[in-house]
Structure formats: C-alpha cells, structure tokens
C-alpha positions as CSV (number, residue, x, y, z in Angstrom):
1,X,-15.0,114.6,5.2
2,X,-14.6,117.4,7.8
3,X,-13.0,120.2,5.9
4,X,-10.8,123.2,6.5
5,X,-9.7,126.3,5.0
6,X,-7.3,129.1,4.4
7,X,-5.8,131.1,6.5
8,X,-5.1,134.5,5.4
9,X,-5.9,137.9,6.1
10,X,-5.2,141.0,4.2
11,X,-1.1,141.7,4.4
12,X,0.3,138.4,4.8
13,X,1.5,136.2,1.3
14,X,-1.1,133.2,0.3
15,X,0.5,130.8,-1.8
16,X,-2.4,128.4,-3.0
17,X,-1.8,125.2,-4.2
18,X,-4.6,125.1,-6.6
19,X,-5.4,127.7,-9.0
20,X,-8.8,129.8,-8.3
21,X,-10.7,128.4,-11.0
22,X,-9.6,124.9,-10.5
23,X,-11.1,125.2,-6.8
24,X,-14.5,125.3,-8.0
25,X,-14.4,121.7,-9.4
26,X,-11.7,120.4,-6.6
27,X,-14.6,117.9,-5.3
28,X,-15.0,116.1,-8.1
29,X,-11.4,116.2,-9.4
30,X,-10.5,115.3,-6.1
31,X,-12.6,112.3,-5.9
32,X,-12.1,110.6,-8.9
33,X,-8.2,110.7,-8.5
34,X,-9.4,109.6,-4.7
35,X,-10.9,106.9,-6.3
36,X,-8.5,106.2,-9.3
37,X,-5.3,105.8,-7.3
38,X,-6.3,105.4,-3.4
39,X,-8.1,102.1,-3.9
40,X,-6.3,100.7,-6.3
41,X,-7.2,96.6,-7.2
42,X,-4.6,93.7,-8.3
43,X,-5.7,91.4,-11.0
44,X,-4.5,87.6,-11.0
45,X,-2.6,87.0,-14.3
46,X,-4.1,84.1,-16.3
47,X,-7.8,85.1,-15.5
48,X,-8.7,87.4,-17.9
49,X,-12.1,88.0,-16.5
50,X,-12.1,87.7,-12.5
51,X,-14.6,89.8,-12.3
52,X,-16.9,92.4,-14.8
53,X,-17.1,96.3,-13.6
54,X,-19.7,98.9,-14.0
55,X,-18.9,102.8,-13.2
56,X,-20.8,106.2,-12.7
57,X,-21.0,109.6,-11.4
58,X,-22.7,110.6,-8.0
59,X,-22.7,112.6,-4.7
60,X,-19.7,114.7,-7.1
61,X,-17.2,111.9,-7.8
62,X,-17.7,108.5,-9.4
63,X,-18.7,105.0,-8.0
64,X,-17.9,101.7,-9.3
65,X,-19.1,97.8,-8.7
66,X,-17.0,95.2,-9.4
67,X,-18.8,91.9,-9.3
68,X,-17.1,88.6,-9.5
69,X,-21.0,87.2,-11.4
70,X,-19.2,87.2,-14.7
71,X,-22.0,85.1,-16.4
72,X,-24.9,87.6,-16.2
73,X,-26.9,88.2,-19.4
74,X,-26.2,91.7,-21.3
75,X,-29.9,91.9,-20.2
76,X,-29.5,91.0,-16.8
77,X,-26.1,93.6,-16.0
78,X,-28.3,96.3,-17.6
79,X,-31.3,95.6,-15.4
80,X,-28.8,95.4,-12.5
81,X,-26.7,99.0,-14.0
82,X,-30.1,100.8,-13.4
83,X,-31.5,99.5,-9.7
84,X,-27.6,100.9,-8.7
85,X,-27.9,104.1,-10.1
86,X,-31.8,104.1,-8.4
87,X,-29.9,103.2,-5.2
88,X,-27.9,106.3,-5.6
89,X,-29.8,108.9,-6.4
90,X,-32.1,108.2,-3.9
91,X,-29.2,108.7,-1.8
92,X,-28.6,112.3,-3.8
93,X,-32.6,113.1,-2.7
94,X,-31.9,113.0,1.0
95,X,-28.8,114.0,1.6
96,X,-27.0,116.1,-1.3
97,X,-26.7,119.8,-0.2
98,X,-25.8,120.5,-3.8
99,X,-29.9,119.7,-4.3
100,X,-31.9,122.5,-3.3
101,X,-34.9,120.1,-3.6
102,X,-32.9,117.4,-1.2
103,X,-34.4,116.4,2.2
104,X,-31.0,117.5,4.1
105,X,-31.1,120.9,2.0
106,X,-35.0,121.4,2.9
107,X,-34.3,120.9,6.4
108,X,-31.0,123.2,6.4
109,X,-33.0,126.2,4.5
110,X,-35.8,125.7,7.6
111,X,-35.2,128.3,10.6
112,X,-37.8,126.7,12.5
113,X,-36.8,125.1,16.0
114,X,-39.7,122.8,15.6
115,X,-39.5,119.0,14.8
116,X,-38.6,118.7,11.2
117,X,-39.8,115.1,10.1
118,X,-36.9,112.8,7.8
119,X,-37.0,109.5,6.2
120,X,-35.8,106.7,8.2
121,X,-32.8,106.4,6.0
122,X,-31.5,110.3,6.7
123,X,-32.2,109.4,10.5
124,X,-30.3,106.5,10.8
125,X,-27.3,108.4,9.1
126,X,-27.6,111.3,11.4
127,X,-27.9,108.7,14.6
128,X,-24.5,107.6,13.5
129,X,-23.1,110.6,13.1
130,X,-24.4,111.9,16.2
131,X,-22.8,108.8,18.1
132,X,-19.3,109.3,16.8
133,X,-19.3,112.9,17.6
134,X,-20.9,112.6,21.4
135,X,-18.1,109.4,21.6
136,X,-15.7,111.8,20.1
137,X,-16.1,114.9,22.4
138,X,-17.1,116.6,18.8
139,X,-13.9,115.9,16.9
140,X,-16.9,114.6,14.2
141,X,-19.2,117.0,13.4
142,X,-21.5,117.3,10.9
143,X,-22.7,121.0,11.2
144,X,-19.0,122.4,10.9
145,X,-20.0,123.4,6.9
146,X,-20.2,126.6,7.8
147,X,-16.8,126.8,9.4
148,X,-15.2,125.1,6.0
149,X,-16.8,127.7,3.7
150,X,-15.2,130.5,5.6
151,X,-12.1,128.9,5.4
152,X,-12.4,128.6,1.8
153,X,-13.0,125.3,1.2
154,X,-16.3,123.5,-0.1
155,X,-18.8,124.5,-2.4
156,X,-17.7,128.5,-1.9
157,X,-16.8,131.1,-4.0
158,X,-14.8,133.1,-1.2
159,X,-11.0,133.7,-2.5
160,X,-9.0,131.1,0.3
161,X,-8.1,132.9,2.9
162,X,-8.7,132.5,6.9
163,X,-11.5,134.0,8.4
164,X,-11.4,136.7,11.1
165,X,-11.4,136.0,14.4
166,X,-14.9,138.1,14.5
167,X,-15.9,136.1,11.7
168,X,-15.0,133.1,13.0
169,X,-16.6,133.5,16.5
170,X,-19.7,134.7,14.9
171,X,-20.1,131.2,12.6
172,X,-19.0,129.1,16.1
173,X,-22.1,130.4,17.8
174,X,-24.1,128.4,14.9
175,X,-21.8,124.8,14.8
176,X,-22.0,122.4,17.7
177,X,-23.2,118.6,17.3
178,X,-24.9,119.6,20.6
179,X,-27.4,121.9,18.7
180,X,-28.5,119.2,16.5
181,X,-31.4,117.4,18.1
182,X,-32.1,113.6,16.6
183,X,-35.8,112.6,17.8
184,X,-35.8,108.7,16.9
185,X,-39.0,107.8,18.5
186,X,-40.6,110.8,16.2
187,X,-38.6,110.3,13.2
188,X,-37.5,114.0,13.7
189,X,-34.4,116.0,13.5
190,X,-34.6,119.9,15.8
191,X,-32.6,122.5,15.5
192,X,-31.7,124.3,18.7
193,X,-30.3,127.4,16.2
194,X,-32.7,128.3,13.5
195,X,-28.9,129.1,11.1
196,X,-27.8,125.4,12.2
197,X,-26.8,123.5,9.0
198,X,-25.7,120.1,8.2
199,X,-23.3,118.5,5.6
200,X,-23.0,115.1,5.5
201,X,-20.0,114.9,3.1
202,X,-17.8,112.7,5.9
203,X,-20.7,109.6,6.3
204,X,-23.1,109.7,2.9
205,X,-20.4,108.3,0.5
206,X,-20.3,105.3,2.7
207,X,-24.2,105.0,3.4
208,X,-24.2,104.7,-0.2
209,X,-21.7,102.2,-0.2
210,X,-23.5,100.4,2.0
211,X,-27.0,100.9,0.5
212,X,-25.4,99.5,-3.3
213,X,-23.6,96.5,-1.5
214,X,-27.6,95.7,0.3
215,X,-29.1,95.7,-2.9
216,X,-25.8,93.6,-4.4
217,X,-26.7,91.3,-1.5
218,X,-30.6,91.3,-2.3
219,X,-30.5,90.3,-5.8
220,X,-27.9,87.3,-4.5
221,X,-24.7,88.4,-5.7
222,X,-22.2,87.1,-3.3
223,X,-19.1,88.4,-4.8
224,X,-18.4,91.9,-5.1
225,X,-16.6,95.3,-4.4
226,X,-18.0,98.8,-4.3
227,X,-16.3,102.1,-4.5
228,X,-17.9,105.5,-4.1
229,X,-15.3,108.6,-3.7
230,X,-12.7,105.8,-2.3
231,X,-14.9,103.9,0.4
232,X,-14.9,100.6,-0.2
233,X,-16.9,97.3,0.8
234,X,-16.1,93.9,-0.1
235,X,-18.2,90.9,0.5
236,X,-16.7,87.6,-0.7
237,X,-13.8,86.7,-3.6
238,X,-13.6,87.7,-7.3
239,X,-14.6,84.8,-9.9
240,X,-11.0,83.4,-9.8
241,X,-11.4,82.5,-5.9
242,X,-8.9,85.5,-4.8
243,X,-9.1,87.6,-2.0
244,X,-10.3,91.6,-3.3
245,X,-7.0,93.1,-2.9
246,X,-6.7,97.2,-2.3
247,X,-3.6,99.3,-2.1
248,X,-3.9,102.6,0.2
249,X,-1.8,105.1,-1.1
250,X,0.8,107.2,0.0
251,X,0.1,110.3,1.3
252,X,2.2,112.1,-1.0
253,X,1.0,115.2,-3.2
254,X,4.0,115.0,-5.7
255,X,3.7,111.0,-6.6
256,X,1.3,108.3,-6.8
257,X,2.4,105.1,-4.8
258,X,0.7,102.1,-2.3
259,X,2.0,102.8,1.4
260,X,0.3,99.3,2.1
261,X,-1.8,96.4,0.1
262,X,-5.0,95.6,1.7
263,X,-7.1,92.2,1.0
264,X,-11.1,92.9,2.0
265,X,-13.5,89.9,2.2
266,X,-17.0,90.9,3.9
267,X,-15.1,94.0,5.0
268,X,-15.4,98.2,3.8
269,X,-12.1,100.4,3.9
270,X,-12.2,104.1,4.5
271,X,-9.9,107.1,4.2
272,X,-9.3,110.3,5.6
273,X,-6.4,112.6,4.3
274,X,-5.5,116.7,3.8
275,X,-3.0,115.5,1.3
276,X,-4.8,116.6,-1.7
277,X,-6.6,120.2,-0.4
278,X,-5.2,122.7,1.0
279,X,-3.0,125.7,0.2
280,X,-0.1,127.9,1.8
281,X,0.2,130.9,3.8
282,X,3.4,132.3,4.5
283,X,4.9,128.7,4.4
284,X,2.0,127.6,6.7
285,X,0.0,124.6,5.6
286,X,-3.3,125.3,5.9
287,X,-5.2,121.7,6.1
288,X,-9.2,121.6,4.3
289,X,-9.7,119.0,7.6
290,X,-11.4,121.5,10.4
291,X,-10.9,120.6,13.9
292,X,-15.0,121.3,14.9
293,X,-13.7,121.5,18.4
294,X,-11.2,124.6,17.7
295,X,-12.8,126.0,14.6
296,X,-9.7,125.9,13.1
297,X,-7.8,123.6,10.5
298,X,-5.8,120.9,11.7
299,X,-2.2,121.6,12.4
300,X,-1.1,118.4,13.4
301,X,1.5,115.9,11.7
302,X,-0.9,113.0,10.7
303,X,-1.3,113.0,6.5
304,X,-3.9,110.3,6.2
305,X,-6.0,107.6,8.2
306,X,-7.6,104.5,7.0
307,X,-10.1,102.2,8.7
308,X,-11.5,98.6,8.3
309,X,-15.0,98.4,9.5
310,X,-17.8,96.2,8.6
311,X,-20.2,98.7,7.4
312,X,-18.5,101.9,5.4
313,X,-20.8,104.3,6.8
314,X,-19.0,104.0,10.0
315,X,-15.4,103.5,8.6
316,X,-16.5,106.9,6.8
317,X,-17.0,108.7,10.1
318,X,-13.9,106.8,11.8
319,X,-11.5,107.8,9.4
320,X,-12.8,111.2,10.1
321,X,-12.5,111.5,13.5
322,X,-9.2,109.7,13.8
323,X,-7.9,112.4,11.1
324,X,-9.1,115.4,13.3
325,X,-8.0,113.8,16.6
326,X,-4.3,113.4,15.1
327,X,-1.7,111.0,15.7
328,X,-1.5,110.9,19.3
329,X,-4.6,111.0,20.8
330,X,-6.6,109.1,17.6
331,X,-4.1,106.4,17.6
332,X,-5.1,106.0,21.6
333,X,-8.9,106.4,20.7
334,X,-8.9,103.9,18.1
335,X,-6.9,101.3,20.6
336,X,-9.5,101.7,23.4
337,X,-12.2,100.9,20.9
338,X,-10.1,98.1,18.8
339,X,-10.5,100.0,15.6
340,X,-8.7,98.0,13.2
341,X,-6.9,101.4,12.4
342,X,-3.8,102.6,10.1
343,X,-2.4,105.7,10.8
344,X,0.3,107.7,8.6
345,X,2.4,110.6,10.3
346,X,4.1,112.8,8.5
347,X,8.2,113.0,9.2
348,X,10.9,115.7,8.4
349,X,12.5,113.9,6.4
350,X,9.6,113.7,3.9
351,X,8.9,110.0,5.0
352,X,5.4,108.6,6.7
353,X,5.8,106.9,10.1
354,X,3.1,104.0,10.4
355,X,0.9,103.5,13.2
356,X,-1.0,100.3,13.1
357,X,-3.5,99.2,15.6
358,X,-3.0,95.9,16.9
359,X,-6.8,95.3,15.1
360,X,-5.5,96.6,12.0
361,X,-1.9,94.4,12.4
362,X,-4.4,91.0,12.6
363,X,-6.0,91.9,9.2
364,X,-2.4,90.8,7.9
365,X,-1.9,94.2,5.9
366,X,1.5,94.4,3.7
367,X,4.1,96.9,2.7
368,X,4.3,97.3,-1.3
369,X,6.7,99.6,-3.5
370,X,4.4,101.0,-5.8
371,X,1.3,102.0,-7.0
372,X,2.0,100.6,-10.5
373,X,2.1,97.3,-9.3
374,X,-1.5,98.0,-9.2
375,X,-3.3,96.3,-12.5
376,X,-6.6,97.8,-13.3
C-alpha cells in the first residue's frame, strides 16, 4: 500500500495515535488485525467441517488457505503446508525490501543507470504496476518509499513528523514512476536516477496470492480461499456446496464491524484504507496513504476502498489507486474502467457514505450489522 506520513515541524503539537515503540512493529500488527477482522468468513451451521485451514507468517503479516479438500491425508496437507510456504518465500527472495539479499533490494542498493537483469516473476509484477500508474497519471507508484519514510511511516526510525518543504522537494527529485524503466524484451528493469528505489508493498501481497492460489490450482484443488495481509482469492465453494462468504469491514478505528458481506467464487477482493495508520497534528489527520503525485498524504474524505478483480495482484494495485484518487475522481476512474468497485466516504456525522460501482452492485453485495456475525 502507498503510504503517508506525519506532518509536523518543530513548534506545532503532534498528537500520535500510536505510541513510538508500537510504530516499529505497526506492519505486522497491522496486518494480522487486517487479516483477522477485514476478511472475515461465515460458516454454515450443521457442517462442522466445510472446509480445513492452514496459516503462516510472511511478507510481515500472516497468510492463510482455506481449502474445501477436507479428505487429504495428514501426509498429504503436510506435503501441501510446505510447497505453500516454498511459494512464499520465494516471493520474500524477489521482492521483500526487508531482505538485504532480495532481488528488489539488490537492485534498489544499485546506483548504476545500466540494465539491471530480474526474474520474470519480479518483471511481470513491475509491468503491472507500471500500467496502473501510466493509466493512473501516477496516483500508483511504486518508487514513492522514500516519500513515506520521511513522513514517518514504514520501516523508519524517524520520530513522525512532516518533512520540510526542502526535504521534501529534495526526495521528489528521486520518485517518479517515469524514472523507472521496465525493458520486457531484455528482462531488465533501468533506473533513470541512480537513488531511485522501489517498494512493492501495494502489489506483492497479491502476487502472492495469486502465486499460492496457481499452485492450489496445479495440485487440483478446486475449492479454496487464500488470504495474505487481507487480499483474498477464491476459486470455487467450501465442501458443504456454499458460496466463500467475506465481510469488508467498517472503516472505523474505535470498533470492529462488516460494512458489507461479500460472496467470492473464482474471484480475489482487495482493500485499501488509512483507517488503521496515521497520527494527529494539531487536530489534523495526517493519512500513511501518500498521494505520489503531490508528495503529500492524502487529505481527502474517502476511509477505505475495496475491489473485486480476477487476479489479486491487480485488485492490490486498484484498491490503491482508487484510495489515492479519492472519492470523486476514483469513483469516476473505476466507472470508466467497470471496476467492480466499493467505495466508503467518510461523513460528519461519523457515518460512511457508500459508493458502489454499478460492477460492484451486479456482484450482489449485502449490508450486514456486525462483524460478530462473522463465525471463524
């Protein structure tokens, strides 16, 4: 996810939200309550075993498979527990920049401006991304890391507090999708600024998605969901014959509740929100979602945006983009592309206005009180 930061320079009052210390593990903490309460899944009474569940940790939050093949041998799910967490951490070795040893983090430490050569798995991520943000005007962006860290948000030390403007121009001069240069025919990605980095936080958790639900569809399974971070893919029904049911939650940072219940077959579900990171200056929100564009955080009403896509490496980016864009002109930009889009505005009155896309209105998507009528 495209992040933001504080906003704060010496003399005005920062109120943050999260304690200093907690900041350094807000990732992961983030993601697994992400994962825990966004995506939540209803359970058919009677059926006490619709489908079986395995769960780990990667790319700093947890994933999970929930496969409706409730027969397998003990010998069998094991086999199956290890090729997923293969899956992954191949994943990890491309494109984690928490590994120094990582392909992404070799080729971000590189100040060279010649051809750096990437498997075809990192390419096809970065031709993605480079899609969404050239179709965006840049509202997607995956070199805008540098821009979050000085807005106090991602894997940084810095106390939260908004950059300079000197600062801030200085780190523009190195972020720019344009500067990124994807060579297809050579298998190459060029730098057009030898400081030009890349995070792909907003896409990877739903290439991995992905990557788990090919191997799922390999070895014949033809039931299943998968969850990394929140990104979700469905293929199928659980054991019982139902529809994979989801819940997207309410954008709210004081309660836990479904805004709407989702039903996925042969479908992924992505979400975008600043409802869970960010922090306060002199009663200013200051969003972790940066608008690449403006360098700055968003300041717009929108709280959260979710999209239905067949593959979750492009719900990923969508959900992005649409958060950055904002109410008006993402609700518009997912219309003219029939994005099958919901969109959650924040009112005055504390309540979220819904904006549905007529793609996202066909799915058949349903209001539902609360999140505890989620079962796990």
């Amino acid at each position: 996810m495209t992040s933001v930061a504080d906003a704060g320079t010496p003399g005005p009052t920062t109120e943050r939200i999260l304690p200093t210390r907690a900041r350094r593990i807000l990732p992961l903490c983030a993601a697994v309550l992400f994962g825990l309460a966004v995506h939540r899944l209803w359970l058919a009474e009677g059926d006490p075993r619709p489908y079986f569940e395995m769960r780990g940790h990667t790319m700093g939050t947890t994933w999970s498979v929930k496969l409706a093949d409730t027969d397998l041998l003990d010998g069998e799910r094991n086999l199956l527990l290890r090729e997923i967490e293969a899956e992954l951490e191949h994943v990890n070795a491309l494109m984690s920049t928490w590994r120094e040893d990582s392909e992404l983090s070799r080729f971000n430490a590189s100040t060279s401006l010649e051809p750096f050569a990437v498997s075809k798995q990192t390419l096809e991520v970065f031709e993605i991304a480079q899609t969404v943000s050239r179709d965006s005007g840049g509202a997607f962006d995956v070199t805008v890391g540098p821009l979050v860290a000085a807005w106090g948000f991602g894997a940084t030390d810095r106390v939260p507090e908004p950059p300079s403007e000197e600062e801030r121009a200085a780190i523009e001069g190195r972020v720019g999708f344009e500067k990124l240069v994807v060579d297809s025919e050579a298998g190459a990605l060029r730098k057009e600024h030898p400081n030009l980095s890349c995070d792909l936080s907003a896409i990877a958790k739903g290439h991995g998605v992905d990557r788990v639900a090919q191997l799922l569809d390999r070895e014949g399974h033809r039931g299943y969901l998968v969850e990394i971070g929140g990104e979700l893919r469905a293929r199928g029904t659980r054991r019982d014959g139902r529809v994979w049911r989801v819940g997207v939650e309410r954008p709210d940072t004081l309660s836990r509740a479904s805004q709407q219940v989702i039903e996925l077959r042969d479908v992924s579900l992505a979400t975008s929100g600043d409802y869970r990171d960010f922090y306060e200056v002199d009663g200013q929100r200051i969003s972790h979602t940066i608008d690449p564009r403006a360098g700055r955080p968003i300041d717009h009403r929108l709280a959260s945006v979710s999209v239905l896509h067949e593959e979750a490496v492009w719900a990923d980016a969508l959900a992005t983009t649409l958060n950055v864009l904002g109410p008006h002109k993402g609700f518009r930009w997912a219309e003219e592309r029939n994005l099958a889009a919901l969109l959650l505005v924040r009112e005055g009155d504390g309540e979220f206005h819904e904006m549905a896309t007529a793609a996202w209105k066909a799915v058949g998507a349903t209001p539902t009180e609360s999140a505890a009528e989620a079962r796990p």
